[in-house]
C-alpha positions in Angstrom: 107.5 89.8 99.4 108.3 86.7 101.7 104.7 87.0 102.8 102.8 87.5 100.1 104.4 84.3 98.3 103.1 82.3 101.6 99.9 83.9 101.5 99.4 83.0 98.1 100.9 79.3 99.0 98.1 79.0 101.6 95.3 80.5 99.5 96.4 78.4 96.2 96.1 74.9 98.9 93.3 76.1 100.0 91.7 76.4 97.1 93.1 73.6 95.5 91.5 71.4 98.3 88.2 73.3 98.0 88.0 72.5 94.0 88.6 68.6 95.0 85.7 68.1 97.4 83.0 70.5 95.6 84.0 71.6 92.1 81.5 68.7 90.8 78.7 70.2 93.6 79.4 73.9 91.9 79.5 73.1 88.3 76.1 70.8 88.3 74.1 73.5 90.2 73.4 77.0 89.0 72.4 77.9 92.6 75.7 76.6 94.3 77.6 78.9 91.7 75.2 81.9 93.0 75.9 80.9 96.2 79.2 80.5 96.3 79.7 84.0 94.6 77.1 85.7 96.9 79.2 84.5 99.5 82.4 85.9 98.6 81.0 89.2 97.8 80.4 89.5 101.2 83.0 88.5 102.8 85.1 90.5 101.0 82.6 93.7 101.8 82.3 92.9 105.4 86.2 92.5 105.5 86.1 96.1 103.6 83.9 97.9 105.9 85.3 96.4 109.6 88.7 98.0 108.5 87.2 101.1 107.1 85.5 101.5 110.3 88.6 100.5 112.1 90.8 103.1 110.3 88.2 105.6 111.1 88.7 104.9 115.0 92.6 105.3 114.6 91.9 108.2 113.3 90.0 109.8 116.2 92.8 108.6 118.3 95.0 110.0 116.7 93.3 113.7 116.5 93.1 113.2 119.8 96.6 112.3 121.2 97.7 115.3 118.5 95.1 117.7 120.5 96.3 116.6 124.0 100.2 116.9 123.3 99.3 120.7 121.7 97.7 121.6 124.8 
């Protein structure tokens, strides 16, 4: 729990600072608000897919280790 109340901490600062520099930026401009979103989508999709392929390595490690210790 410890660490998700600092991660949240960090992202809320984070944000907070981000808001004070370019909310007026974001709200005038339709574009910057497409922008901003398209961004974020894919972030959080190329965040997705480096760990699915990462779980997918462990994976085959792990089949792997399990076939070698059965033989």
């Amino acid at each position: 729990m410890k660490e998700f109340i600092s991660t949240f901490f960090v992202c809320l600062i984070i944000c907070w600072i981000f808001t004070f520099f370019f909310a007026g930026l974001i709200l005038n401009n339709i574009w910057a608000i497409i922008i901003l979103i398209a961004f974020l989508l894919s972030v959080f999709i190329t965040i997705f897919m480096k760990q699915e392929s990462r779980i997918e390595e462990l994976e085959k490690k792990v089949e792997n280790l399990l076939n070698n210790k059965q033989d």
